[in-house]
C-alpha positions in Angstrom: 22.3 45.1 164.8 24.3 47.9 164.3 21.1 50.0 164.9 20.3 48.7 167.9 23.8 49.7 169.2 23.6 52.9 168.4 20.6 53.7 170.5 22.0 51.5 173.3 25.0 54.2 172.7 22.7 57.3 172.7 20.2 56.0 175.3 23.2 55.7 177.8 24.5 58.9 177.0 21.2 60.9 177.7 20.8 58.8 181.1 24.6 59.8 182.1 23.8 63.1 181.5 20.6 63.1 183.3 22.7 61.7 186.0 25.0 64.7 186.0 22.8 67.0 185.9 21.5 65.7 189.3 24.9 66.3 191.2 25.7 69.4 193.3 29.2 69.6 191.7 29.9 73.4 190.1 33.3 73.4 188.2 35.7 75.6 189.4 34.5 75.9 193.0 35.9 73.3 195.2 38.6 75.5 196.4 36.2 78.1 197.2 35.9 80.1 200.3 34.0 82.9 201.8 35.9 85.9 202.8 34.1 87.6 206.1 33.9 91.4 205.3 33.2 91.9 209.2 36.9 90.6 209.7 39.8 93.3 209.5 42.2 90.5 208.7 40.4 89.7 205.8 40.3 93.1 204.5 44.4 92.9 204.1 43.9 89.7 202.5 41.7 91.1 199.9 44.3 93.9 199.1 47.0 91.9 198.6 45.0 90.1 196.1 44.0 93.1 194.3 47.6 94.6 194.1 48.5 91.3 192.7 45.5 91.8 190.2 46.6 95.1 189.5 50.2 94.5 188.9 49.3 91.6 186.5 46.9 94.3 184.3 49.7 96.8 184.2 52.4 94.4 182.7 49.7 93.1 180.3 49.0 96.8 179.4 52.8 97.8 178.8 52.8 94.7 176.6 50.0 96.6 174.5 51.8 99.7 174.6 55.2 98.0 173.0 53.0 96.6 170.4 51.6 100.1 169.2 55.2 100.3 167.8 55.1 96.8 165.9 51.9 98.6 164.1 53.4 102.0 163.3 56.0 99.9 161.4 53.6 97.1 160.1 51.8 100.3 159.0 54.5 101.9 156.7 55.4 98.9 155.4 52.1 98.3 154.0 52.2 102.0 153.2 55.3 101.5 151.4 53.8 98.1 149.3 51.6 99.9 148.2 53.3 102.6 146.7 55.9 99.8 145.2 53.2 97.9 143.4 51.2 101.1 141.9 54.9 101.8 140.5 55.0 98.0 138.9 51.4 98.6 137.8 52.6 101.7 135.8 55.9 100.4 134.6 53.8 97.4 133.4 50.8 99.5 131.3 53.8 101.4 130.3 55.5 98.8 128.5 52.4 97.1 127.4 52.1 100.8 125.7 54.9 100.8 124.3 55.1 97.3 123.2 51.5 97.8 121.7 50.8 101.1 120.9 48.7 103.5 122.4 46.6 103.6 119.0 44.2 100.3 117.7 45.4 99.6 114.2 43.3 99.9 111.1 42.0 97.0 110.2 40.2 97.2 106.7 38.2 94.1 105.3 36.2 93.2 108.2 33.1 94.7 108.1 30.3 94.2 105.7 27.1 96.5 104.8 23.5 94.7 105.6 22.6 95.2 102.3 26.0 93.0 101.1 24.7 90.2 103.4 21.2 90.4 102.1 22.1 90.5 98.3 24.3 87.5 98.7 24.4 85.6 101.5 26.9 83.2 100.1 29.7 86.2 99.9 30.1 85.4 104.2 
């Protein structure tokens, strides 16, 4: 049952696009009009358009130009990070030093010959 509903589901999908794809409808374009090139009035109107074009780019560029500040500073900050935390990693192998030692301690007992192990296996 529930398989035959699925492909009455996906059957009408396919068949509604199908039907789309058969109408003369682009998105976007209903408003559409052609501007005659031959006609001087239509020349101003196209200017007008581009100036307001224009002026819309140039306050979207001095928007980008403000933000080359916000990086410059974002920029020493990290610079500034980075510097802080190679002074905790120091400060932290320096006390781990000092805690520790900088030499490993003798430890005596640990090691055996081969010739021990061989003689008397039991000794391990």
């Amino acid at each position: 049952m529930l398989v035959n509903i699925l492909i009455l589901f996906f059957l009408t999908l396919i068949l509604y696009q199908i039907f789309l794809a058969h109408l003369n409808c682009v998105e976007g374009m209903k408003n559409y009009q052609e501007y005659d090139t031959n006609n001087p009035q239509n020349a101003l109107i196209l200017s007008q358009k581009n100036a307001g074009n224009i002026e819309y780019l140039k306050s979207r560029v001095d928007e980008l130009s403000n933000m080359n500040k916000q990086v410059l500073d974002i920029s020493l900050n990290v610079a500034q990070l980075n510097s802080q935390m190679n002074q905790i990693a120091k400060n932290q192998a320096d006390a781990a030093t000092s805690l520790v030692g900088s030499t490993p301690p003798k430890i005596s007992g640990t090691t055996t010959s081969v010739a021990d192990d061989v003689i008397n296996p039991n000794k391990m």
